[in-house]
Structure formats: C-alpha cells, structure tokens
Backbone of each chain as nested JSON, in Angstrom:
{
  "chains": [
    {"id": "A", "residues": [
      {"number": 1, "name": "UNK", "atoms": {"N": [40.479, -43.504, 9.431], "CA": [40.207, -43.345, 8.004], "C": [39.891, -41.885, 7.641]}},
      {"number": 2, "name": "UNK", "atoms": {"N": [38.815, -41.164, 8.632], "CA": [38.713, -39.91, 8.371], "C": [39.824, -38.868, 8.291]}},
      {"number": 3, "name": "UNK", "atoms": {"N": [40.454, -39.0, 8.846], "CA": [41.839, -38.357, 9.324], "C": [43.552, -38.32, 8.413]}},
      {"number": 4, "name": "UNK", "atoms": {"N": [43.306, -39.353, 7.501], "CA": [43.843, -39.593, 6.458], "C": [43.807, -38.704, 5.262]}},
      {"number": 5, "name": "UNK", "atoms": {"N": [42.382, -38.573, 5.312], "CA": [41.836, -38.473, 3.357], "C": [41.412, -36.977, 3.45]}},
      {"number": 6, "name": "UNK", "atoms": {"N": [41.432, -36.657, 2.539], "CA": [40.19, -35.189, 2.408], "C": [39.018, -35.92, 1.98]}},
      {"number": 7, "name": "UNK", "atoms": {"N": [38.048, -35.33, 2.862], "CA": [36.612, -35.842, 2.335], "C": [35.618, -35.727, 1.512]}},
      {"number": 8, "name": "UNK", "atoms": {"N": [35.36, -36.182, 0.786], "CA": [34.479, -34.812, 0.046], "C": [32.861, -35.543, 0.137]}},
      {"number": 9, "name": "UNK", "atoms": {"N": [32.087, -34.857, 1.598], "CA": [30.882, -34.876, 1.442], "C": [29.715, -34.698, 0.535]}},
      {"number": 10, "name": "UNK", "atoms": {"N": [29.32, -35.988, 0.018], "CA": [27.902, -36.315, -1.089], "C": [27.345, -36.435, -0.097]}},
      {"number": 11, "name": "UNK", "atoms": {"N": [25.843, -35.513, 0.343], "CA": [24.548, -36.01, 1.146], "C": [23.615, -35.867, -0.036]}},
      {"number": 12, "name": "UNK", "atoms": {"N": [22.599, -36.319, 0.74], "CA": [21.274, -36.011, -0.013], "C": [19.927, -35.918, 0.724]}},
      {"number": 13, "name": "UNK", "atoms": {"N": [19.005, -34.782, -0.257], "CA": [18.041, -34.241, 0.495], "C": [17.504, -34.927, 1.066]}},
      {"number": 14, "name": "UNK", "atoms": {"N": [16.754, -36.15, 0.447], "CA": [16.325, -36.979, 1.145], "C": [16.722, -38.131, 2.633]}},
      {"number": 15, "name": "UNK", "atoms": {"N": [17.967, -37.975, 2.309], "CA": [19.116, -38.642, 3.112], "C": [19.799, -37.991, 4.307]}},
      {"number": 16, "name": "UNK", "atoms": {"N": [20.772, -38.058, 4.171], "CA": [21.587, -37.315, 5.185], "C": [22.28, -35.913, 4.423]}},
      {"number": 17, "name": "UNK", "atoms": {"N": [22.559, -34.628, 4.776], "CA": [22.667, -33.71, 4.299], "C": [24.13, -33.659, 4.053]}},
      {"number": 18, "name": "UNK", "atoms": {"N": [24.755, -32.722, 3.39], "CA": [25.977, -32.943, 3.237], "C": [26.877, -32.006, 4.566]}},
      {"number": 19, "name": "UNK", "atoms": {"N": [26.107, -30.953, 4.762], "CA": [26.864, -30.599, 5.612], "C": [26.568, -31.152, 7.105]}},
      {"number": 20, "name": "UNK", "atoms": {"N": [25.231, -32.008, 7.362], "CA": [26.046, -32.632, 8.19], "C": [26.518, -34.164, 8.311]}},
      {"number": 21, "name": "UNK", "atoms": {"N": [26.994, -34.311, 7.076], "CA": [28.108, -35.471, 6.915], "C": [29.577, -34.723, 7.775]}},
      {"number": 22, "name": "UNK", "atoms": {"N": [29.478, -33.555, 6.993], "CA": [30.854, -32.473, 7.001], "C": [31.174, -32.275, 8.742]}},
      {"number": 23, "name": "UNK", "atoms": {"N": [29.938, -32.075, 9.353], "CA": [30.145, -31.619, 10.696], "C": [30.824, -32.813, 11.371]}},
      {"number": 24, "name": "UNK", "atoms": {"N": [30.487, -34.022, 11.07], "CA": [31.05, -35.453, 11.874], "C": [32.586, -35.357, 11.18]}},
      {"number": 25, "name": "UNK", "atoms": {"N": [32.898, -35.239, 9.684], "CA": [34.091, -35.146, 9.656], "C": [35.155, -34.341, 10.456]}},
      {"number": 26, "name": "UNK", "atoms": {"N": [34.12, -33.694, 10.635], "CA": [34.977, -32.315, 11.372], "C": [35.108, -32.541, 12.883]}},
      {"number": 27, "name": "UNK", "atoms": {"N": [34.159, -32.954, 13.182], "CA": [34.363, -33.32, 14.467], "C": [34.951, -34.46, 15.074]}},
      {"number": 28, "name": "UNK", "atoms": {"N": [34.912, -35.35, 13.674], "CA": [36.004, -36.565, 13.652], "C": [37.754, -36.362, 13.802]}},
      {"number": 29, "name": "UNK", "atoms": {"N": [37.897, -35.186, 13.266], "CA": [39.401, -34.387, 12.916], "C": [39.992, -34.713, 12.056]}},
      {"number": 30, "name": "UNK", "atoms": {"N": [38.693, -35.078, 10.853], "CA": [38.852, -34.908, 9.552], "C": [39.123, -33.532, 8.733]}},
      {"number": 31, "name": "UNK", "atoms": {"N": [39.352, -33.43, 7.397], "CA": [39.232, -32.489, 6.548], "C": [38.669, -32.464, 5.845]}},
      {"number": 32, "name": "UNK", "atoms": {"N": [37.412, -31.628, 5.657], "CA": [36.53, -31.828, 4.024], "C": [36.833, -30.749, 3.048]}},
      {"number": 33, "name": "UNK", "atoms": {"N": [36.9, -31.654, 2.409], "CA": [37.142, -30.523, 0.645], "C": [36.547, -30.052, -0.352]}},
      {"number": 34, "name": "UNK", "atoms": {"N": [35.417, -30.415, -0.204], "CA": [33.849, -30.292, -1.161], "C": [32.992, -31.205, -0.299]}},
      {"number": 35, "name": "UNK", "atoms": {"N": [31.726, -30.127, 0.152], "CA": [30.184, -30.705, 0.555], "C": [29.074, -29.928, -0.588]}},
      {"number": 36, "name": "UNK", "atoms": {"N": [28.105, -30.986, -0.687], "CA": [27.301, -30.76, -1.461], "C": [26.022, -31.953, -0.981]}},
      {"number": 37, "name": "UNK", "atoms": {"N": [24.717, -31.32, -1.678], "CA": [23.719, -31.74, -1.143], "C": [22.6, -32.073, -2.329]}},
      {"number": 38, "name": "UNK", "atoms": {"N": [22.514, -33.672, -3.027], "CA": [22.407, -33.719, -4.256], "C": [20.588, -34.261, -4.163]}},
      {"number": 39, "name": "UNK", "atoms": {"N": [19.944, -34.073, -5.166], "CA": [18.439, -33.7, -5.113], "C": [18.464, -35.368, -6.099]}},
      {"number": 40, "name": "UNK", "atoms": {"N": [18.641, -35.983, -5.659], "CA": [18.517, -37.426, -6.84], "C": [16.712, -37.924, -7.009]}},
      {"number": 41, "name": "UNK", "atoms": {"N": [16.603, -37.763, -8.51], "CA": [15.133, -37.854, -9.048], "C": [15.402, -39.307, -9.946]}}
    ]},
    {"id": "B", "residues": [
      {"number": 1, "name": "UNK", "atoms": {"N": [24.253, -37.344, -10.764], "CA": [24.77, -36.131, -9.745], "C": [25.018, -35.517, -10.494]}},
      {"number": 2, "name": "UNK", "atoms": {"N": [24.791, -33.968, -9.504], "CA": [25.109, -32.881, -10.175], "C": [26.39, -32.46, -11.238]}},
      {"number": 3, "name": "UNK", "atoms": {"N": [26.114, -31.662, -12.275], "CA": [27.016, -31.574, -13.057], "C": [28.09, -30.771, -12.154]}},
      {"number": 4, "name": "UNK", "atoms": {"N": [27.909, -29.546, -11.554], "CA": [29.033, -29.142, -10.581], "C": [29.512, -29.989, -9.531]}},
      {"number": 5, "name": "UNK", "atoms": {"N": [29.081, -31.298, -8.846], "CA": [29.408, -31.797, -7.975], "C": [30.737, -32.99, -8.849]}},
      {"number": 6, "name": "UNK", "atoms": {"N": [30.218, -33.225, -10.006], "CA": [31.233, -34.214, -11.059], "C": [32.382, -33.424, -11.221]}},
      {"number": 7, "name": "UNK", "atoms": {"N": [32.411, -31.998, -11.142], "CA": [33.467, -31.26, -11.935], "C": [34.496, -30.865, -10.743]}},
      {"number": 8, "name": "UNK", "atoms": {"N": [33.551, -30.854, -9.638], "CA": [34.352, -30.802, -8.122], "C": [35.535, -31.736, -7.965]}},
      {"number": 9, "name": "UNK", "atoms": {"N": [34.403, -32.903, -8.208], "CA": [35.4, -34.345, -7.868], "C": [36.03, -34.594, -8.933]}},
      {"number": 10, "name": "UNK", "atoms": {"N": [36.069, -34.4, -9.911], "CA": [37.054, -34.625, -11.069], "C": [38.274, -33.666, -10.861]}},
      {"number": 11, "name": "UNK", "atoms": {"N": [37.851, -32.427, -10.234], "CA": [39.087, -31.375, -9.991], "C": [39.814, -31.689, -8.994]}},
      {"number": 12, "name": "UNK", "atoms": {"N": [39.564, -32.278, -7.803], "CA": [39.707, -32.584, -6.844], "C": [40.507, -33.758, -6.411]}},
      {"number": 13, "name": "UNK", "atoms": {"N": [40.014, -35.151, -7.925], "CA": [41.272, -36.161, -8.264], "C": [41.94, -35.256, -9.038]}},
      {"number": 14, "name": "UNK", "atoms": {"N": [42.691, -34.319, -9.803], "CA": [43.34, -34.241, -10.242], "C": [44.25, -33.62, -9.561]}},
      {"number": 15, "name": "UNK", "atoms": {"N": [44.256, -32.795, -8.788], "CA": [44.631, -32.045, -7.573], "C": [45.351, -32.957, -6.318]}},
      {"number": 16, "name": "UNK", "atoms": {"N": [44.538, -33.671, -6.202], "CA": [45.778, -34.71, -5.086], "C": [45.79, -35.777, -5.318]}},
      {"number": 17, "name": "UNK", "atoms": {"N": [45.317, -36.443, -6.13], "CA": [45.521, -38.006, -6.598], "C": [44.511, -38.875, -5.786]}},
      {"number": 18, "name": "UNK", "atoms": {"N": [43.52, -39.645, -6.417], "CA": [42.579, -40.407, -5.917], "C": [42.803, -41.207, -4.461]}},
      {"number": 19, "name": "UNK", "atoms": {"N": [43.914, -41.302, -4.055], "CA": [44.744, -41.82, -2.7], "C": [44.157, -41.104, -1.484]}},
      {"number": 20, "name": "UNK", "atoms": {"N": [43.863, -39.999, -1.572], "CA": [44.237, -39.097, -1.018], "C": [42.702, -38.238, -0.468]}},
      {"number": 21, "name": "UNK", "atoms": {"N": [41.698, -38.945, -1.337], "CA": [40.364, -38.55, -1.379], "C": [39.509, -40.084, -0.78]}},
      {"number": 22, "name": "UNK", "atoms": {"N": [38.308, -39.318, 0.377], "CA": [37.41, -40.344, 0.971], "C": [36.078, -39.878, 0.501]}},
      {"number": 23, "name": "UNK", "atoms": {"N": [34.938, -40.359, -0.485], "CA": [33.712, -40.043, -0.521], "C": [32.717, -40.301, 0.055]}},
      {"number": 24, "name": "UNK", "atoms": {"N": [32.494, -39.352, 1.147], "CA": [30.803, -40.026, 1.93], "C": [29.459, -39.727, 1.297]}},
      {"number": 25, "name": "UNK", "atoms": {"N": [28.775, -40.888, 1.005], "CA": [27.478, -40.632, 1.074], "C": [26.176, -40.35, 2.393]}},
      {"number": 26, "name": "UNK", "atoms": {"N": [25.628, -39.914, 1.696], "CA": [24.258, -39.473, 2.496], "C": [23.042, -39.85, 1.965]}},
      {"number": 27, "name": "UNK", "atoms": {"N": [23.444, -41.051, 0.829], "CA": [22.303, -41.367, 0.113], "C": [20.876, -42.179, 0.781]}},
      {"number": 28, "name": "UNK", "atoms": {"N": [19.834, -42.03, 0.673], "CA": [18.899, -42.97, 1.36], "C": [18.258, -44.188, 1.252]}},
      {"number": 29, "name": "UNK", "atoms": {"N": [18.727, -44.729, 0.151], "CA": [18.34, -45.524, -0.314], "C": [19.755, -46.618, -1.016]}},
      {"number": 30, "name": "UNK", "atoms": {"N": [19.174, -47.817, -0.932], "CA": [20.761, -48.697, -1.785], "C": [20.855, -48.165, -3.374]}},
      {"number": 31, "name": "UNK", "atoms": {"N": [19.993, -47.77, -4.243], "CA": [19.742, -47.475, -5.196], "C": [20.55, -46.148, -5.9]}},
      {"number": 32, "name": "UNK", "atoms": {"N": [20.356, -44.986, -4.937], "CA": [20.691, -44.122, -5.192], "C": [22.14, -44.068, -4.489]}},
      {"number": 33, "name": "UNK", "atoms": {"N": [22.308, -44.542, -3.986], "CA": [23.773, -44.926, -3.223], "C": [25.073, -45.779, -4.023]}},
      {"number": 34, "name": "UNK", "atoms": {"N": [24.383, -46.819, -4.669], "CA": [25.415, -47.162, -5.701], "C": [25.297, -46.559, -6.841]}},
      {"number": 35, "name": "UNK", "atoms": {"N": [24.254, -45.54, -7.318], "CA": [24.692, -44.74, -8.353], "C": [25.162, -43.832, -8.061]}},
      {"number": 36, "name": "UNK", "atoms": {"N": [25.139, -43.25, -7.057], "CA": [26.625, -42.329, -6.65], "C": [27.892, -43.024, -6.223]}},
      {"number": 37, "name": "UNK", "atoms": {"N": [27.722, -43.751, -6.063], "CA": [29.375, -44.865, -6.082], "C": [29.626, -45.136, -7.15]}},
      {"number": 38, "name": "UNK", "atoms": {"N": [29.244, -45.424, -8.255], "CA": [29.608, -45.705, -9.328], "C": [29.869, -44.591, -10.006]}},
      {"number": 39, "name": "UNK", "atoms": {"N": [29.349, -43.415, -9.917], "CA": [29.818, -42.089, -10.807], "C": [31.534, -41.893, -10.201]}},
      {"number": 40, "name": "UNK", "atoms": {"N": [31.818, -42.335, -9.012], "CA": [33.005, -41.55, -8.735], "C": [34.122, -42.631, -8.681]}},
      {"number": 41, "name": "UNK", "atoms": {"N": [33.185, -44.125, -9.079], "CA": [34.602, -45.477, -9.331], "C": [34.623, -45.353, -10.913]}},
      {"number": 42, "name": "UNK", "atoms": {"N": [33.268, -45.555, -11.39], "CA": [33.624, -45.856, -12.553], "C": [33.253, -45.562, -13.857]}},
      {"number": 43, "name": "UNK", "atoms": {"N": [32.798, -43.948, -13.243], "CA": [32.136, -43.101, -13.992], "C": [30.668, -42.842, -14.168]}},
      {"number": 44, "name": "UNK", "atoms": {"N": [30.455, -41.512, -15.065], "CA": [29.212, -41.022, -14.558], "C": [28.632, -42.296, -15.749]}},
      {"number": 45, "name": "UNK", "atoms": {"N": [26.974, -42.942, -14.476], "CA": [26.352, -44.303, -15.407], "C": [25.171, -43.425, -16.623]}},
      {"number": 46, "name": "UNK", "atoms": {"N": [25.108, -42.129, -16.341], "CA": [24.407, -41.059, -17.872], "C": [24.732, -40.912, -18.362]}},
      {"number": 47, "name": "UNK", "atoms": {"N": [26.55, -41.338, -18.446], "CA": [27.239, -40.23, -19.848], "C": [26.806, -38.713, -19.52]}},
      {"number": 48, "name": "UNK", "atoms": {"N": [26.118, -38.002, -18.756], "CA": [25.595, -36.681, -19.129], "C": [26.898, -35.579, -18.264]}},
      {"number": 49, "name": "UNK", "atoms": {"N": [27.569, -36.217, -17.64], "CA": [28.235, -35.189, -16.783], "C": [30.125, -35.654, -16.72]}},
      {"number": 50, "name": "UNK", "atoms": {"N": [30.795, -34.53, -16.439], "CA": [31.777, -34.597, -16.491], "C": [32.791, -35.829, -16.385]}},
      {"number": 51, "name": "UNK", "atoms": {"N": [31.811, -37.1, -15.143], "CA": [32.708, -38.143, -15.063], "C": [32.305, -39.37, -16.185]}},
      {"number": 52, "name": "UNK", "atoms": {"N": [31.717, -38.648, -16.887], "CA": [31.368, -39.91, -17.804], "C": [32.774, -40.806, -18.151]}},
      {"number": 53, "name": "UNK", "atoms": {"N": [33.063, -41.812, -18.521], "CA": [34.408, -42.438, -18.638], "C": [35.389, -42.208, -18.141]}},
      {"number": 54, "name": "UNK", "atoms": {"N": [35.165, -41.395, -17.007], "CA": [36.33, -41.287, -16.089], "C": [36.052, -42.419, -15.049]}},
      {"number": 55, "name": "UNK", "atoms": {"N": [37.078, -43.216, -15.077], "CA": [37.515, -44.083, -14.03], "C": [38.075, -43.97, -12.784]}},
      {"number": 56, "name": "UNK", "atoms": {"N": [37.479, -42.958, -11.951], "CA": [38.708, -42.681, -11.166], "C": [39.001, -43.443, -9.957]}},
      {"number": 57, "name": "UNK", "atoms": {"N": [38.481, -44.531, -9.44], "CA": [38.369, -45.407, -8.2], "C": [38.384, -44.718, -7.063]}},
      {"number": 58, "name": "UNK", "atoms": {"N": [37.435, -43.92, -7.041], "CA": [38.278, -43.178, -5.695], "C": [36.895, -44.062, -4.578]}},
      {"number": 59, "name": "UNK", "atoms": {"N": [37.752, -43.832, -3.004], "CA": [37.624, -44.813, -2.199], "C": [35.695, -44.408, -1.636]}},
      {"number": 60, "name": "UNK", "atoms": {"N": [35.095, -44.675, -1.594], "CA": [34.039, -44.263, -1.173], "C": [33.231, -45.325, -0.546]}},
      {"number": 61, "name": "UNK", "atoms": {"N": [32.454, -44.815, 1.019], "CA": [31.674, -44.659, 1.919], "C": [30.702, -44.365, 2.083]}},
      {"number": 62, "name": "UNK", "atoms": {"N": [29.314, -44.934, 2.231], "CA": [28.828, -44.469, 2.686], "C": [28.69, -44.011, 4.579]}},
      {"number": 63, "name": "UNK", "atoms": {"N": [28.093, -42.789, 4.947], "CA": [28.436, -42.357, 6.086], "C": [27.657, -43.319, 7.197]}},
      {"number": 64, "name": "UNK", "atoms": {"N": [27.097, -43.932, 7.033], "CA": [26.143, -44.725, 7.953], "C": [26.912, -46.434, 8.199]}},
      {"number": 65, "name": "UNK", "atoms": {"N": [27.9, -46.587, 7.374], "CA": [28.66, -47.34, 7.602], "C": [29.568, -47.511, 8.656]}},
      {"number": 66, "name": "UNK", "atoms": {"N": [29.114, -48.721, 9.359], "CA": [30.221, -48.841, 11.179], "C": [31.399, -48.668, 10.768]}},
      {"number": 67, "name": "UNK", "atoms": {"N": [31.837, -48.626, 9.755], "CA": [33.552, -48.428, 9.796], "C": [33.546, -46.434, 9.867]}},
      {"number": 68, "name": "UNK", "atoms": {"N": [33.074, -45.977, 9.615], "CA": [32.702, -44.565, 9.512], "C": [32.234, -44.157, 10.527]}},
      {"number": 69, "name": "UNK", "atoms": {"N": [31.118, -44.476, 10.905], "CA": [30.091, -44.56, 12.445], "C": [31.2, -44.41, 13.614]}},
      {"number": 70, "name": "UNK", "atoms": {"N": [32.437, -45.192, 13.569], "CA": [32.872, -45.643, 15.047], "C": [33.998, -43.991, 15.229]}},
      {"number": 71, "name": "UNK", "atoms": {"N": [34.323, -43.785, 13.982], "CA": [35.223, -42.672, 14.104], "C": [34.311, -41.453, 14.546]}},
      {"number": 72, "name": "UNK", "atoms": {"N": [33.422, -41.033, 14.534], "CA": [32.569, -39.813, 14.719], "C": [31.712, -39.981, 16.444]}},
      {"number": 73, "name": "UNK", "atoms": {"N": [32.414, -38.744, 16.734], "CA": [31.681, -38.379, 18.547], "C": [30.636, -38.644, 18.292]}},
      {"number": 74, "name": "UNK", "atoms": {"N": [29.768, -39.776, 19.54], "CA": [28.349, -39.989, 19.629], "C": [27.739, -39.016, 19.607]}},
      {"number": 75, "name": "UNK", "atoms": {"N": [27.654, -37.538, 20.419], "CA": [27.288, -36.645, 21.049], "C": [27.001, -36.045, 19.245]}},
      {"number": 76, "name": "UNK", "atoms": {"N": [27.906, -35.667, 18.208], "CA": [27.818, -34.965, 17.334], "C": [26.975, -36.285, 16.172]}},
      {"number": 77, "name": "UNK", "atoms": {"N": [26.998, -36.989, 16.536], "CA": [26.681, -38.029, 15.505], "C": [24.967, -38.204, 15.743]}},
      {"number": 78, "name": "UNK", "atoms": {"N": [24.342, -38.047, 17.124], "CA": [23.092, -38.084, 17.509], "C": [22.89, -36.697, 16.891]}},
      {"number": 79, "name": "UNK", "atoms": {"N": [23.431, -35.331, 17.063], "CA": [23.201, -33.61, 16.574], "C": [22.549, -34.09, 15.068]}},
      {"number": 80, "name": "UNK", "atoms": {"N": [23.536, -34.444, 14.299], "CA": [24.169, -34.58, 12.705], "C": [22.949, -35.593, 12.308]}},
      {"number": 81, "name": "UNK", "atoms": {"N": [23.404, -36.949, 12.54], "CA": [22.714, -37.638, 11.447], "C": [21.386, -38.439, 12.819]}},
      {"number": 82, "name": "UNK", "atoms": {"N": [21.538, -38.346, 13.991], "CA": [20.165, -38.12, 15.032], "C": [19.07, -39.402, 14.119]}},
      {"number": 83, "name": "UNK", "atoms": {"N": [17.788, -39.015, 13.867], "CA": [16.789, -40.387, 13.642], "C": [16.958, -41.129, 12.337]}},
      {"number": 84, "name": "UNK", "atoms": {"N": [18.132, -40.466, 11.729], "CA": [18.232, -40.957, 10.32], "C": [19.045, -42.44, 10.175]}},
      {"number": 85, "name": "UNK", "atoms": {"N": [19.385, -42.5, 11.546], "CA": [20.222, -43.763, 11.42], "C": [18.951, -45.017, 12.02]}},
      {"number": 86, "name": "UNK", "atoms": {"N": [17.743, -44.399, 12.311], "CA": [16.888, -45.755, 12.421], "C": [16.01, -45.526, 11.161]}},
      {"number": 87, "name": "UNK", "atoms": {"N": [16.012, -45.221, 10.487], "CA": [15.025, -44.323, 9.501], "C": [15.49, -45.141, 8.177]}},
      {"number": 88, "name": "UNK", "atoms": {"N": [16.889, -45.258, 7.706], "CA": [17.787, -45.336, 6.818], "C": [18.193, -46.746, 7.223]}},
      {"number": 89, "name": "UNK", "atoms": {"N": [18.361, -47.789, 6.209], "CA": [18.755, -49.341, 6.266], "C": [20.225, -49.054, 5.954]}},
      {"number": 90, "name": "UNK", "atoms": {"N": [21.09, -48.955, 6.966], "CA": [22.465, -48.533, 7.39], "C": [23.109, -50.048, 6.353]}},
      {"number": 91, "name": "UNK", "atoms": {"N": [22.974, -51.108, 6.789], "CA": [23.053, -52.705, 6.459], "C": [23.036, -52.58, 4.817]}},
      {"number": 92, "name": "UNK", "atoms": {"N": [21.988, -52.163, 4.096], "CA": [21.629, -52.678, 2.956], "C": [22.596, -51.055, 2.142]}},
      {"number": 93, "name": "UNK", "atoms": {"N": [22.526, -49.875, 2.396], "CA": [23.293, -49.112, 2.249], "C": [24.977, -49.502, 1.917]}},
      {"number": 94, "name": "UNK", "atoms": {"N": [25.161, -49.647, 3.347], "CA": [27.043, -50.342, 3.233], "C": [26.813, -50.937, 2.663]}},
      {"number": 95, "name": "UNK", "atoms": {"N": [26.203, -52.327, 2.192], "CA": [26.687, -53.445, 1.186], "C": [26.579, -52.912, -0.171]}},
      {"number": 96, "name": "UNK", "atoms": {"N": [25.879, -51.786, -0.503], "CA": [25.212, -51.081, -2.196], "C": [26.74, -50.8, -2.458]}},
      {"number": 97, "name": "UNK", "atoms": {"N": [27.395, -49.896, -1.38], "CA": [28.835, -49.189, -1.447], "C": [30.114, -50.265, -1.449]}},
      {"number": 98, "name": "UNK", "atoms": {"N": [30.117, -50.893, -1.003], "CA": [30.843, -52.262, -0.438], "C": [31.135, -52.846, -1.878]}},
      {"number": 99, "name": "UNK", "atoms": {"N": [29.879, -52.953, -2.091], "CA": [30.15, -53.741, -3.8], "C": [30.505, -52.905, -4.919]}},
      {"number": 100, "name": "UNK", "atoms": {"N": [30.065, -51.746, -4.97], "CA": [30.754, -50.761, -5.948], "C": [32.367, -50.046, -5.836]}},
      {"number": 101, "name": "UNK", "atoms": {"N": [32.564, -50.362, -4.5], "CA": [33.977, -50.627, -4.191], "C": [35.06, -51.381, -4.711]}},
      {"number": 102, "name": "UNK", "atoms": {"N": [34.069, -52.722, -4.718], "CA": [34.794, -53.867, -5.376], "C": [35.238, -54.004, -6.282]}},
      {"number": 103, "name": "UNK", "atoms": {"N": [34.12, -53.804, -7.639], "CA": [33.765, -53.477, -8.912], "C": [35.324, -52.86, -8.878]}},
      {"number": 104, "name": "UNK", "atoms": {"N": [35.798, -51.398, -8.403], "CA": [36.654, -50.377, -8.772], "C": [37.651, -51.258, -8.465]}},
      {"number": 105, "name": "UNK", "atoms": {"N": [38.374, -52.429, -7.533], "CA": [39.34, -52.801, -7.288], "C": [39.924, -52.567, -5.756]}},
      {"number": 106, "name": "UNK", "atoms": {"N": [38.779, -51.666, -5.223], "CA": [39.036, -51.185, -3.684], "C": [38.938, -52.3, -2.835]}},
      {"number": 107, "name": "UNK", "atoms": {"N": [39.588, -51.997, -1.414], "CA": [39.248, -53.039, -0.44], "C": [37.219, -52.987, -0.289]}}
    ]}
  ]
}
C-alpha cells in the first residue's frame, strides 16, 4: 500500500510526529509528499 | 487542521488525483483522528479552512493500523513510533479511520 501512493504524513504533537510517520514510509519504500505536525486543541 | 496543511492537501489532490494519494495519521486519540479523516474525505468539519466542502475521498490511515504496521521494518518502526504503540489505543484509532473511510465510499 505504501509503495503505491504518495503519502502525505498528518502526525501530531501529541501523537505520533509526522516526520516520523515519514521515516517508516521511507523506510517502507514509500514516497512522501507533504509531512506536517498538527497541534490539535 | 492547519490552514497550510488543508492547502497542501488540496494542492496535492489536484496535482495527481485523489487515487494516487495515502493519508497517515499520527493522531492520539479516536477523536482527533476522525476529525482529521473527515477534513480530507469530506471536508474541513469548521468550514474555517481551505477543505471546507471539498469532498475529496482521499484514502486515509491511520499509521498504527496493522494494515500499515506490517509494511514498515520492525527495527525502524521500534526507532519511529517505539512506546507510542503501547501508549496509543492502536484498535479504537483504526476503527475512528475505518469508519470515516466508509462514510467517503472507501474500502
């Protein structure tokens, strides 16, 4: 599935970060196309 | 979500066609997890940001999900997401995403 799509990593601070969502894509031999790291209040 | 993160992903379906795009979350909670699934199936739920009435179905994940989980090296997956996967209700997460999937018409 990773390997298919461009990814576009949503983490969050509280959560999991976006870049390292990005690093598993990447290391999956995925492609990400936008990471970002969203502060949800 | 951020107003630049809406304008990303709105640029981003327009650019290769919603097919073609996978959204992972990192959200921590089921709460905040299907309101970021829902900004990018079926628009932003504030009206305040770019995807407001944009429909765009695009396919989205959260990252703690075994269908996601199985593709990613253990070795980088313990580095990366390490105590957050006992920390974080992986279970109640996927199903928040699972169903806002649905909603859009996704598998």
């Amino acid at each position: 599935m990773l390997k298919d799509r461009l990814i576009i990593a949503l983490g969050e601070r509280d959560g999991i970060s976006g870049p390292a969502i990005a690093a598993c894509v990447t290391a999956a031999g995925g492609t990400v196309a936008f990471i970002a790291t969203e502060c949800f209040v | 979500m951020d107003v630049q993160s809406q304008e990303a992903i709105k640029r981003l379906a327009e650019q290769h066609g919603k097919d073609k795009l996978l959204v992972l979350l990192g959200s921590p909670d089921a709460e905040s997890a299907e309101i970021a699934a829902e900004t990018v199936v079926l628009g932003d739920p504030s009206y305040a940001g770019p995807l407001a009435g944009a429909q765009l179905g695009l396919f989205v994940h959260h990252v703690l999900d075994p269908e996601i989980r199985q593709e990613i090296p253990p070795q980088v997956w313990e580095e990366q997401i390490g105590v957050m996967t006992d920390v974080l209700n992986a279970g109640a997460l996927t199903a928040a995403v699972a169903a806002m999937r649905q909603r859009g018409g996704g598998a």
